[in-house]
PDB file of N, CA, C and O in Angstrom:
ATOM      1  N   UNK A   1       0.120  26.230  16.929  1.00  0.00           N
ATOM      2  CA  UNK A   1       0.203  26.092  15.476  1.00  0.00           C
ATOM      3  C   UNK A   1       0.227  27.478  14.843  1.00  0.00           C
ATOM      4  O   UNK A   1      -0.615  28.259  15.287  1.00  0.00           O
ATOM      5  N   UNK A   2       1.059  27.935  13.864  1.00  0.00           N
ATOM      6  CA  UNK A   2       1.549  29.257  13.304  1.00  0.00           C
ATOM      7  C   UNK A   2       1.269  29.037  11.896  1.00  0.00           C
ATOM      8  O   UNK A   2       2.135  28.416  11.279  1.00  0.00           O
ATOM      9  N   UNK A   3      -0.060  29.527  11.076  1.00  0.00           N
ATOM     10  CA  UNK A   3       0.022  29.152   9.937  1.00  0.00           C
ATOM     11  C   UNK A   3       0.504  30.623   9.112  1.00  0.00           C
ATOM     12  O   UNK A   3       0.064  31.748   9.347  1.00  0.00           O
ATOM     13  N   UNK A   4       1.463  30.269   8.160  1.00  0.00           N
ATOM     14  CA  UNK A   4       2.003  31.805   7.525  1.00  0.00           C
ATOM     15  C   UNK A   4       1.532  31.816   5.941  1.00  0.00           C
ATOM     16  O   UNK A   4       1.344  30.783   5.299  1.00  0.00           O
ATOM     17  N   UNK A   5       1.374  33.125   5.423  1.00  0.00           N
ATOM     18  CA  UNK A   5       1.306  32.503   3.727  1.00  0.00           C
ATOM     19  C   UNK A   5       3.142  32.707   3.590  1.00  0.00           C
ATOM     20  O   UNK A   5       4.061  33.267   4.188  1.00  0.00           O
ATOM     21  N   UNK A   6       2.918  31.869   2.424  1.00  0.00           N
ATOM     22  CA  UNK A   6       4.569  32.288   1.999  1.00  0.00           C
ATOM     23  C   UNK A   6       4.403  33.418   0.926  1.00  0.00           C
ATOM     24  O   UNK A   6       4.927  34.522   1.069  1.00  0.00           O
ATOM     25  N   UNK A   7       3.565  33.038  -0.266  1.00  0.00           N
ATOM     26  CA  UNK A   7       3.594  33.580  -0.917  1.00  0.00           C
ATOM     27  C   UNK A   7       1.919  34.880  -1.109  1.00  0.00           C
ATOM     28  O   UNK A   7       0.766  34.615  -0.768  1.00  0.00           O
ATOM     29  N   UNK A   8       2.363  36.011  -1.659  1.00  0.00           N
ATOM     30  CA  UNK A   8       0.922  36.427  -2.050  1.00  0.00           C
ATOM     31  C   UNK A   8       0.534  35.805  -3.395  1.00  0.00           C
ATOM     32  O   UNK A   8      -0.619  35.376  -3.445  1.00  0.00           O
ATOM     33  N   UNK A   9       0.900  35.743  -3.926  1.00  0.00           N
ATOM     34  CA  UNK A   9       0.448  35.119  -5.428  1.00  0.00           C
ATOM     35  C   UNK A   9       0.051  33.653  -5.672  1.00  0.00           C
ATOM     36  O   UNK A   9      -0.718  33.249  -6.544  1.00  0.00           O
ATOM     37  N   UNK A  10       0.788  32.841  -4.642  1.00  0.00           N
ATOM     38  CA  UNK A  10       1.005  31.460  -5.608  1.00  0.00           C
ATOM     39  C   UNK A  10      -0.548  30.593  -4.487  1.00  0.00           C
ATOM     40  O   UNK A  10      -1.237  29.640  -4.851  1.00  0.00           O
ATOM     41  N   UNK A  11      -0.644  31.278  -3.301  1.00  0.00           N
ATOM     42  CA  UNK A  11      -1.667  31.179  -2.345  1.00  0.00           C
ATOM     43  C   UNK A  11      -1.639  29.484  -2.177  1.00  0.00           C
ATOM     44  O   UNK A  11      -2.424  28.595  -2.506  1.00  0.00           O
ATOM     45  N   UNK A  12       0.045  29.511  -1.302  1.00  0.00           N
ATOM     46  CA  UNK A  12       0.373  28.557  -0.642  1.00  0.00           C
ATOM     47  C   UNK A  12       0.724  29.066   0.638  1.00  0.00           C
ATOM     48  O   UNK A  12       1.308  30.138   0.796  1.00  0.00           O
ATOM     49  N   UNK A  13       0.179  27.886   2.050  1.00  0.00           N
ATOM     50  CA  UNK A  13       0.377  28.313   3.580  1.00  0.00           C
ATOM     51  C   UNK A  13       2.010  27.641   3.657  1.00  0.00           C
ATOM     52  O   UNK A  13       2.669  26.991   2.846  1.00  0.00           O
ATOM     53  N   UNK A  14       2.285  28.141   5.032  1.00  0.00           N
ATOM     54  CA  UNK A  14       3.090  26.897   5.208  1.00  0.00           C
ATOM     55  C   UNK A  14       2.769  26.788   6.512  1.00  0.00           C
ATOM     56  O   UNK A  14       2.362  27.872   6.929  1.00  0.00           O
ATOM     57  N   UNK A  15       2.777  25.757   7.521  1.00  0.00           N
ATOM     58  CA  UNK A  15       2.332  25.196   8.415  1.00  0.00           C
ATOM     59  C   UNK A  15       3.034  24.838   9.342  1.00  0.00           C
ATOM     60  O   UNK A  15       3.611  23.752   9.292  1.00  0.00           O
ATOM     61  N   UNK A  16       3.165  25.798  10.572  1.00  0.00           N
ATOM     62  CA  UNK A  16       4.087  24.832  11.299  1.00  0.00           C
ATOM     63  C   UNK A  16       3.827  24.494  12.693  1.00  0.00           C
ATOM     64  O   UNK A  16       3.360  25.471  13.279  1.00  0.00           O
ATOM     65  N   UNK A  17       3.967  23.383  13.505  1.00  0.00           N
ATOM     66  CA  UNK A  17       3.343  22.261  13.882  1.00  0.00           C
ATOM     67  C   UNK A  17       4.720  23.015  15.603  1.00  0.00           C
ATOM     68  O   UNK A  17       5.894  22.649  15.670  1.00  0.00           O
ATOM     69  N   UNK A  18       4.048  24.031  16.682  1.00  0.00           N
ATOM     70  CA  UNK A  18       4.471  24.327  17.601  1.00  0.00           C
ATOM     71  C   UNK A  18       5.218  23.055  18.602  1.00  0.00           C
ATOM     72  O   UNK A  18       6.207  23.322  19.284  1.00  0.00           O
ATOM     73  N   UNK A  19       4.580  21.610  18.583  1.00  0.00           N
ATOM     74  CA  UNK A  19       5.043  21.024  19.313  1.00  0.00           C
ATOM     75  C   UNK A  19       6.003  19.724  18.998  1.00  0.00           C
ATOM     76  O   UNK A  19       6.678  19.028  19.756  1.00  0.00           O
ATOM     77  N   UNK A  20       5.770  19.671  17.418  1.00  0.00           N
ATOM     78  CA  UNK A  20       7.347  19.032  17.023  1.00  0.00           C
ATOM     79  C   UNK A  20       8.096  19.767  16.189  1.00  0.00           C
ATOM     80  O   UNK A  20       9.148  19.255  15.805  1.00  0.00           O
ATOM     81  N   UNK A  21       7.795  20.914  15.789  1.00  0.00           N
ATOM     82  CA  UNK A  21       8.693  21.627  15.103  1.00  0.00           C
ATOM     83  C   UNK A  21       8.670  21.416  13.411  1.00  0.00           C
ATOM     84  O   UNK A  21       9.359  21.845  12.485  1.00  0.00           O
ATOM     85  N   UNK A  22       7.192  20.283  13.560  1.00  0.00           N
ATOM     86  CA  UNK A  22       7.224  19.501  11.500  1.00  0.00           C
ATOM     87  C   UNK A  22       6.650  21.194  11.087  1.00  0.00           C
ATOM     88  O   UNK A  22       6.279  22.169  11.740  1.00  0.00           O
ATOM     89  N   UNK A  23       6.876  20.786   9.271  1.00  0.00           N
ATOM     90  CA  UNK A  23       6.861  21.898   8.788  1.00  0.00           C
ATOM     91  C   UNK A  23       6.098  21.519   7.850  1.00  0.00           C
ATOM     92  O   UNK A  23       6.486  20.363   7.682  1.00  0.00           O
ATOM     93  N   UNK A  24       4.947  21.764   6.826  1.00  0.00           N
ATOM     94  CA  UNK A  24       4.017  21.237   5.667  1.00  0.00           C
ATOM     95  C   UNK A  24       3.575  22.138   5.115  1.00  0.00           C
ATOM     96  O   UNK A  24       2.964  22.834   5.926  1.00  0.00           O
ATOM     97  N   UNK A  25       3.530  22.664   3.815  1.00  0.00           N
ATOM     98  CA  UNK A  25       3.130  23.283   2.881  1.00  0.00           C
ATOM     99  C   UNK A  25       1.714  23.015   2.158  1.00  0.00           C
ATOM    100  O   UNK A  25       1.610  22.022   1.438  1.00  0.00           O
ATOM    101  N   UNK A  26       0.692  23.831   2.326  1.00  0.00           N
ATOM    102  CA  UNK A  26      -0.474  23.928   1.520  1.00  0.00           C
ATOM    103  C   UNK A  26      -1.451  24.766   0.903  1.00  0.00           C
ATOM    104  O   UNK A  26      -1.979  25.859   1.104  1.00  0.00           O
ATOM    105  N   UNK A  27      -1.490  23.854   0.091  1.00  0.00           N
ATOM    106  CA  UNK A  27      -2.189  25.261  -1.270  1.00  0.00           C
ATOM    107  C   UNK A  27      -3.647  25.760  -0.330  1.00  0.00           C
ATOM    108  O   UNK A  27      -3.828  25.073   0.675  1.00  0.00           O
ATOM    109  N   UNK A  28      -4.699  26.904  -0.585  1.00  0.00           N
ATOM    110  CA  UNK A  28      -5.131  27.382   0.041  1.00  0.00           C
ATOM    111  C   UNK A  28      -6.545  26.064   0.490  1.00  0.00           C
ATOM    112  O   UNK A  28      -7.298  25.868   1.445  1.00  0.00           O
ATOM    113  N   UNK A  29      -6.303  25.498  -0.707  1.00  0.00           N
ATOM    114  CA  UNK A  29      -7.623  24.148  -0.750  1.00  0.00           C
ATOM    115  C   UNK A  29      -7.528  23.599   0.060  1.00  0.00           C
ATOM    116  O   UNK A  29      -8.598  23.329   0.605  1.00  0.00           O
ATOM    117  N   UNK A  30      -6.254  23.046   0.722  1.00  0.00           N
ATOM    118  CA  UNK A  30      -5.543  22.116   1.544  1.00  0.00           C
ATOM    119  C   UNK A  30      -5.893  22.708   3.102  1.00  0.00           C
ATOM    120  O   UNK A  30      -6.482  22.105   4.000  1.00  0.00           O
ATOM    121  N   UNK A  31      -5.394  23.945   3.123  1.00  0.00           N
ATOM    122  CA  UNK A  31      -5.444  24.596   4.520  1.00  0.00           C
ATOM    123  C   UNK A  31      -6.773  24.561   4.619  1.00  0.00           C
ATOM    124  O   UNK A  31      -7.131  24.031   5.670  1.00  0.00           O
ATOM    125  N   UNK A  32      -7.993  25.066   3.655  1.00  0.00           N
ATOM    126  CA  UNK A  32      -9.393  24.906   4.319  1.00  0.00           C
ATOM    127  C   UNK A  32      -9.508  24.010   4.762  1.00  0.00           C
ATOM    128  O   UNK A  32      -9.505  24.157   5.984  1.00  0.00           O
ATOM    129  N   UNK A  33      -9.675  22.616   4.354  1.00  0.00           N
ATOM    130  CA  UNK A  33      -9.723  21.238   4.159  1.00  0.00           C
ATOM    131  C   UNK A  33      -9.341  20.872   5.624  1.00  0.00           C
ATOM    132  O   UNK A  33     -10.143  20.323   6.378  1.00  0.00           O
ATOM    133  N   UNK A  34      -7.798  21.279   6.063  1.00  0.00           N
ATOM    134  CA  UNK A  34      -7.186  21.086   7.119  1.00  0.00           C
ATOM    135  C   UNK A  34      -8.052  21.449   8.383  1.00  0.00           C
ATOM    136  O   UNK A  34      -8.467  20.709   9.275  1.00  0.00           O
ATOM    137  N   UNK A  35      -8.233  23.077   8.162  1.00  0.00           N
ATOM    138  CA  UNK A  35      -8.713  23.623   9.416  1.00  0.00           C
ATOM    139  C   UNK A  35     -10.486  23.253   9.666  1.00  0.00           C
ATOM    140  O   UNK A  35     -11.075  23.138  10.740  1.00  0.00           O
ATOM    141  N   UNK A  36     -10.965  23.143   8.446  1.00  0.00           N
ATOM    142  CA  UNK A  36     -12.378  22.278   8.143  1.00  0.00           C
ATOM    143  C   UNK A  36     -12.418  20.756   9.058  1.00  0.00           C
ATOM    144  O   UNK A  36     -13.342  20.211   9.662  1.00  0.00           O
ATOM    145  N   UNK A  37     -11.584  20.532   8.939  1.00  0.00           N
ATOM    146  CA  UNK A  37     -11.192  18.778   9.555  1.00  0.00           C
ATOM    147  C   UNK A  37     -10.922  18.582  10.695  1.00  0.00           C
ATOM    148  O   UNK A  37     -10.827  17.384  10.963  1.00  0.00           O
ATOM    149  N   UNK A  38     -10.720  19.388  11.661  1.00  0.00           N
ATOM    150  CA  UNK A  38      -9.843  19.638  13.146  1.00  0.00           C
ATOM    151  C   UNK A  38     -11.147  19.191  13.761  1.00  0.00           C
ATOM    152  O   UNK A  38     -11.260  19.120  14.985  1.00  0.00           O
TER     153      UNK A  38
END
């Protein structure tokens, strides 16, 4: 899993998923939330 920011300002990730190739966008709330949840 490769998480990148896209932006510096708008402090959205984007997410991308090494073993199907999905792609998901999240605001920084989201990514805690995410990696909080694993």
């Amino acid at each position: 899993m490769i998480v990148g920011q896209e932006e510096q300002k708008t402090k959205t990730f984007k997410l991308k998923n090494l073993t199907d190739s999905s792609e998901k966008t999240l605001s920084e709330k989201e990514l805690v939330e995410f990696l909080n949840g694993r």
